[in-house]
N, C-alpha and C positions, 0 to 999 in steps of 0.2 A: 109753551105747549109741548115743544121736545126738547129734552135734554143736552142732546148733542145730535149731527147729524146724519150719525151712524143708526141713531134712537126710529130716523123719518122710516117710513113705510108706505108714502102714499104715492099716488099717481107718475110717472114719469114718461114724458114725452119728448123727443126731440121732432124738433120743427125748422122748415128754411122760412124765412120770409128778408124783407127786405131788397134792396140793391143788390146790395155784396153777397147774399145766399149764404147767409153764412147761419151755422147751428145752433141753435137755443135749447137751451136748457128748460122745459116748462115744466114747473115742480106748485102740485098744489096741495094747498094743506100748512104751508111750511110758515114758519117766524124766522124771518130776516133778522139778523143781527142786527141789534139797536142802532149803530153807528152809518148802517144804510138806511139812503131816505124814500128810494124807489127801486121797484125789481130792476129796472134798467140798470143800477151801479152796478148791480153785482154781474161778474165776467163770468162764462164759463169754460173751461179748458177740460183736457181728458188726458187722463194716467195710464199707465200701466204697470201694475203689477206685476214682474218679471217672476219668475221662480222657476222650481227643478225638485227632482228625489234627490237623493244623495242616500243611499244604504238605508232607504225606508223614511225619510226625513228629508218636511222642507224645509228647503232653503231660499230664502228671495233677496232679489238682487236692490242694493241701491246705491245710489251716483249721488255726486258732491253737485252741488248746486255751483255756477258759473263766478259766481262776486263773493258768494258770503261763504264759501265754502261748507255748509250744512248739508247734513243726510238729507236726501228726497229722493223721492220714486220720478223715472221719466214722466212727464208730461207737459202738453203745450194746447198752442190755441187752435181751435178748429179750422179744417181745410173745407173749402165748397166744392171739392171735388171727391171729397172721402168718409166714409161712414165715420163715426165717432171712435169706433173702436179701431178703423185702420187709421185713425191720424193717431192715436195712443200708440198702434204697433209703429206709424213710422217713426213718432218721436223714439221709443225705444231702440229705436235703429241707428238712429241720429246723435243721440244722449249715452249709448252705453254702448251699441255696436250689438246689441242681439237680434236677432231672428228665432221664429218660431211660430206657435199656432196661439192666436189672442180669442178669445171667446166674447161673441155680442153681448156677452147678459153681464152686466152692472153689479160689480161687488162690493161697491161703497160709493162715499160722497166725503167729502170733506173740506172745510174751507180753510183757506188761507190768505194772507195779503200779501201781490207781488208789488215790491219794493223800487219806486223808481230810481234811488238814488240819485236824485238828483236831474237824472235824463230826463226825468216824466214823472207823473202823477203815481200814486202809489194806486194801485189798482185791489178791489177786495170778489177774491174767487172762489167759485166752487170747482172742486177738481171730482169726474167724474170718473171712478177707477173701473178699471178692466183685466181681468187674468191675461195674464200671458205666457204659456208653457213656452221656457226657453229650448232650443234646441244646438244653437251652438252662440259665442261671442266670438268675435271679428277683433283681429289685433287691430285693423285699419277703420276707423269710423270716423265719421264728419267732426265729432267733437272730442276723440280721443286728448287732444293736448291742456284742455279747456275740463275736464273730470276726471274724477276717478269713481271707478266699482267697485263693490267688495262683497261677496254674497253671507248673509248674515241667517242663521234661523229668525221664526217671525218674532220670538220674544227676543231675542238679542236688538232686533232690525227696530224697533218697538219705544227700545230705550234709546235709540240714535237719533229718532226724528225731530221735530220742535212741536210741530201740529196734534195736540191731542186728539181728535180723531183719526189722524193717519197714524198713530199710536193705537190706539184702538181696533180699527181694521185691521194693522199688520200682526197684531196679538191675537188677535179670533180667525185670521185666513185659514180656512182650508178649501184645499185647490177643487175647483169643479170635477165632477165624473167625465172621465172623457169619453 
């Protein structure tokens, strides 16, 4: 039905239920990757899109992933105490060391598989991205020793990732009106 996931355009919801109150993803309309056999495999996590001007031009930030050393944009698994977009600002905090002002409104979708290596099951996600106007980066952050940043324009940023829709997204970003 859709091409890729950047293609979707329909409905999106975030919802609590459960025990653990934790945040769902309800997306309708959509075609699950073949490989999934119920909405439940697929995980959802939330991103952030870091970026900045630089002399009239963006720029956005991305960090080394923890094992495999690959470009990725911060993101992680949902907090039940935190909107979707402040768990995307704190992984950004956590993951790169920035701070700044993250906007509620959803700038893409894109899936990926987190890799257990071994530890655990290979999980298959959707990563719900979120702008995030950088303001400054922190020499001192939680995972400083564990990545590296590097701020890249979108089409340089573009060629660096693995995930063809987070390819796609960081090629077509431009940053919301503030």
């Amino acid at each position: 039905m859709y091409n890729s996931w950047t293609d979707f355009r329909g409905r999106v919801d975030f919802e609590r239920f459960g025990q653990d109150s934790e945040h769902v993803l309800v997306i309708e309309d959509i075609e699950l990757p073949k490989a999934l056999k119920r909405d439940k495999d697929l995980r959802t996590q939330y991103g952030a899109l870091c970026y900045r001007m630089m002399r009239g031009k963006v720029q956005v930030l991305l960090i080394t992933s923890r094992t495999r050393r690959r470009w990725i944009i911060p993101k992680g698994w949902p907090m039940s105490d935190r909107s979707p977009a402040e768990a995307a600002s704190l992984e950004a905090w956590e993951e790169a060391g920035v701070s700044g002002k993250v906007s509620g409104d959803v700038v893409g979708y894109f899936p990926y598989t987190k890799y257990g290596d071994g530890l655990g099951p290979d999980l298959p996600c959707v990563v719900c991205v979120f702008p995030l106007k950088v303001k400054s980066l922190a020499k001192e952050f939680p995972e400083r020793h564990e990545r590296r940043r590097k701020w890249f324009s979108p089409k340089q940023a573009s060629k660096k990732v693995a995930e063809p829709d987070l390819r796609q997204l960081l090629r077509d970003f431009k940053p919301p009106k503030s």
